[in-house]
N, C-alpha and C positions, 0 to 999 in steps of 0.2 A: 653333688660332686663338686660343681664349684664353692658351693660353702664351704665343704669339707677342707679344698684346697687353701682359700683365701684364710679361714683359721687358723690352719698349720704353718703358711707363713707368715701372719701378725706375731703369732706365739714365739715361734723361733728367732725371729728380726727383733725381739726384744732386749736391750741392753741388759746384763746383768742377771740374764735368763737363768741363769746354774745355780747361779748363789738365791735369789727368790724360791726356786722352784725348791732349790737342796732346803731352802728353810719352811716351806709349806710340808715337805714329807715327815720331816722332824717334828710335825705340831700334828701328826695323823695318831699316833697312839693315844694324844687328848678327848676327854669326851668332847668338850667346848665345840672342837673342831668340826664331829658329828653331826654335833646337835643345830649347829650352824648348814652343815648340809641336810638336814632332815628338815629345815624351817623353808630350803626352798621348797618342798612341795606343798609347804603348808604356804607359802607365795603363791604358787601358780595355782592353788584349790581354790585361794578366795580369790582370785583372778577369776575364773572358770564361774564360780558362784554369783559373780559379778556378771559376768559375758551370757551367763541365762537370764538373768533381768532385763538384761540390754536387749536381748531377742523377745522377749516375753509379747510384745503388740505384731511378732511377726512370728514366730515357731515357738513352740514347746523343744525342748532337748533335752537328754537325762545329762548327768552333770556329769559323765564319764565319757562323752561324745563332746562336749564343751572343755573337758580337760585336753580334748585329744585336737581340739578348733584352737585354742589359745597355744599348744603346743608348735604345733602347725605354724601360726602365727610367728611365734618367734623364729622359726629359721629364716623366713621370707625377710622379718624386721634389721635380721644382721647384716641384711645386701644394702639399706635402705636410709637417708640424712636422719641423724637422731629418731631412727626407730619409728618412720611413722608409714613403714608398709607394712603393718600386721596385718590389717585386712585382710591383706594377697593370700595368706595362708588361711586364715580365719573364716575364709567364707568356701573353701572347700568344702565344709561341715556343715552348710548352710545350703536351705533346697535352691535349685538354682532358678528359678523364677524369685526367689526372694534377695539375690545377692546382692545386687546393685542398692537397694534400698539398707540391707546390712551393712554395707561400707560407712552409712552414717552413723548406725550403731556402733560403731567399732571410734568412732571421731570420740561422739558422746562421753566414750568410757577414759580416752584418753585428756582429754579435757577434765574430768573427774580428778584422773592422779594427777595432772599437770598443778591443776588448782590446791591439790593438797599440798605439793610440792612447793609451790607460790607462799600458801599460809606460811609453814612450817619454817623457809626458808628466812620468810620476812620476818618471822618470828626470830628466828635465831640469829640474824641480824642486829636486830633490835635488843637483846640480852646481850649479843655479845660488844654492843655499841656503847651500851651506857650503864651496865653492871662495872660498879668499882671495884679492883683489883685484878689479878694478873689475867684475867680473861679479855680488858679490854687492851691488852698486848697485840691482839691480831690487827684492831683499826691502827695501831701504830707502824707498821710494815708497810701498810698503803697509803698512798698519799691520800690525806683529806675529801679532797674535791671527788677521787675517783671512791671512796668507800660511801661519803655522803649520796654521790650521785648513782650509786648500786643500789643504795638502801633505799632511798626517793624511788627511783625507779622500779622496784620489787614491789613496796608497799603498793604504787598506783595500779599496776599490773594486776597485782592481786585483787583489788579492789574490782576492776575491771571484768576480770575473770568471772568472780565470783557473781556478778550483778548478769552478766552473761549469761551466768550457766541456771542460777535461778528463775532467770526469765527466758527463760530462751524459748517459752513458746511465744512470748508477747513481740520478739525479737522477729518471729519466721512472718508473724502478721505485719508486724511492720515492711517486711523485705517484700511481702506481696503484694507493695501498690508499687515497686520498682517493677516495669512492662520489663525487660529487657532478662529479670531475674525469676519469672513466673515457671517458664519449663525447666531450671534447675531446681526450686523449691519444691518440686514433687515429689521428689526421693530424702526430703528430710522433712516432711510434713510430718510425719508419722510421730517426730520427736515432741509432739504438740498431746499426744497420746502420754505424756508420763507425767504423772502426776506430782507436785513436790514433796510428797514419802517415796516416790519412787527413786525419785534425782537426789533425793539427803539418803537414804540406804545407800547405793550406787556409792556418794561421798564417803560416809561412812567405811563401804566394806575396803574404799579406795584409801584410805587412812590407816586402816589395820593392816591391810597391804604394806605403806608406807613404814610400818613401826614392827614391819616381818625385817623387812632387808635394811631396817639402823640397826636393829638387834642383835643379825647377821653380822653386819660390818663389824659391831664391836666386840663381838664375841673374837672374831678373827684377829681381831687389832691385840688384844687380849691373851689369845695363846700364841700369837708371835712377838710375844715383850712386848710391844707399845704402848709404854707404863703410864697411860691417861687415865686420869678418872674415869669411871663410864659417864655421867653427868655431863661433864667437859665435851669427852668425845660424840653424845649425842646431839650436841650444839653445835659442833664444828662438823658435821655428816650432815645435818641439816642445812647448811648454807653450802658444803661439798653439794647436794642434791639439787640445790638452787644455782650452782654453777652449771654442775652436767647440762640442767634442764635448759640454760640459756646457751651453750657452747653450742657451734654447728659441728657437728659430727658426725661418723658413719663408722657401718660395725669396724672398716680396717683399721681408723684412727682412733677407734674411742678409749681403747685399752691404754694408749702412751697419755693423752688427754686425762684420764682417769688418776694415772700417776701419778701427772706433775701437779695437777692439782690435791692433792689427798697430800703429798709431801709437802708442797706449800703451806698448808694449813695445819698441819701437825709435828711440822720441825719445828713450830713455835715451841711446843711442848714435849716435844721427846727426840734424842738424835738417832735412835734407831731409824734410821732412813727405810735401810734393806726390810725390815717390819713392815715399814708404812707400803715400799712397793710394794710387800710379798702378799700383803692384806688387798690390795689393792687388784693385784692379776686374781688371787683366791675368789674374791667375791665376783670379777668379771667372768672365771670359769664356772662356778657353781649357778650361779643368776641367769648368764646371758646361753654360755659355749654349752653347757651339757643341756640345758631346754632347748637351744638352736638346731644339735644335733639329734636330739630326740623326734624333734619338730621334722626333720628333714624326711627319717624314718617314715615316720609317719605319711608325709606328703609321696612318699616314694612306694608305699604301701598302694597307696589311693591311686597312684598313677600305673601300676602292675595291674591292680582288678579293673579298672578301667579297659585297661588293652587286652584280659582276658575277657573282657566282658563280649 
């Protein structure tokens, strides 16, 4: 109920709500538009595909009880600073002697896409930094020092990250000769149990994931005029995703956040504004709001047979 409330007024509190939303109806008789909402569920499946890997040293689960855990997941994620109470919901689906230990499962997977997010981002930094011609137009909008010191700062991170997430069981041994850290390390012991085919699949299905929702975004950007090349656009969504990832946020702010950043980066190349919003809410309703609400469903499901039980 409170989801359902705090959605309806982010939605509504949006400037220029009539004209966005009047221009998302108009792009509904397109296939594009579709097939753009048909790729979410091909998002949340290898999500799901993902989220049984990640449980795999703690439960078995059919992959339609992990669709319905990651669902779960997202309504709880929209209460929460950039999305990182998925757990809360996610571990519903999970037996409850194993939950608390699940909670690390759940870090794991997000560090995965985080990491991808890192690559991709610094990647697209990096092309769009020192490729000559009208692409390196966007380091010209920002001053020097502050684009240099994004791009420094993303590459180290990444670096970081990744050296992290590869070792990170050599990471939990190191942390166990800190006495002070020994009774929290129990509950992520476990991550010592995946082997590096296990953690590059994981990266892997977290990648395909990543290049669900650009393909999204530019489909959307696409059947609402914003006359970018796809190429273009998938280098400027790639450092978009590397903004989201570093902005602090929560589910009420993250749709005006989501805005002004995607306008920023794409009035370089097209003045369809009302576009770039309207692509903008489209992909936060279909991605975030309709799994949110599914999610809630569900949680509400779980909470009915309980009290019949």
């Amino acid at each position: 109920m409170l989801l359902g409330i705090s959605l309806y007024k982010q939605i509504i509190a949006q400037p220029d709500l009539e004209e966005r939303w009047g221009q998302i109806q108009q792009s509904w008789h397109q296939g594009l538009f579709w097939v753009s909402i048909l790729l979410m569920f091909a998002n949340w499946g290898v999500e799901a595909w993902k989220w049984r890997i990640q449980l795999a040293p703690l439960e078995k689960i059919s992959f339609l009880k992990a669709f319905k855990s990651v669902m779960a997941g997202c309504s709880i994620t929209m209460l929460t600073p950039n999305r990182v109470g998925e757990f809360g919901g996610r571990i519903l689906y999970v037996q409850e002697k194993y939950r608390l230990r699940a909670i690390t499962l759940t870090i794991l997977g997000s560090i995965s896409q985080f990491l991808v997010t890192l690559i991709m981002g610094s990647l697209g930094l990096l092309i769009m930094k020192f490729y000559s011609g009208q692409h390196s137009e966007i380091f010209k909008t920002i001053p020097g020092l502050i684009s240099n010191s994004l791009l420094i700062a993303s590459v180290l991170i990444t670096i970081f990250t990744l050296m992290f997430y590869l070792r990170i069981g050599w990471l939990i041994h190191l942390l166990e000769r800190v006495n002070f850290l020994s009774k929290a390390l129990k509950y992520v012991k476990l991550l010592e149990n995946f082997t590096a085919k296990q953690l590059l699949t994981i990266l892997i299905l977290s990648f395909v994931r990543y290049l669900i929702f650009i393909l999204q975004y530019i489909l959307l950007l696409d059947v609402l005029g914003v006359e970018v090349s796809y190429q273009l656009s998938f280098w400027l969504l790639t450092i978009f995703y590397l903004i989201m990832a570093m902005a602090p946020t929560i589910g009420f702010t993250e749709l005006p956040v989501r805005a002004t950043a995607s306008v920023e980066l794409f009035k370089l190349y097209s003045s369809n504004i009302v576009g770039i919003q309207a692509a903008a809410l489209g992909i936060w309703i279909i991605n975030l709001v309709i799994p949110a609400i599914i999610g809630s469903l569900l949680i509400f499901g779980i909470k009915i047979t309980k009290d019949d039980a």
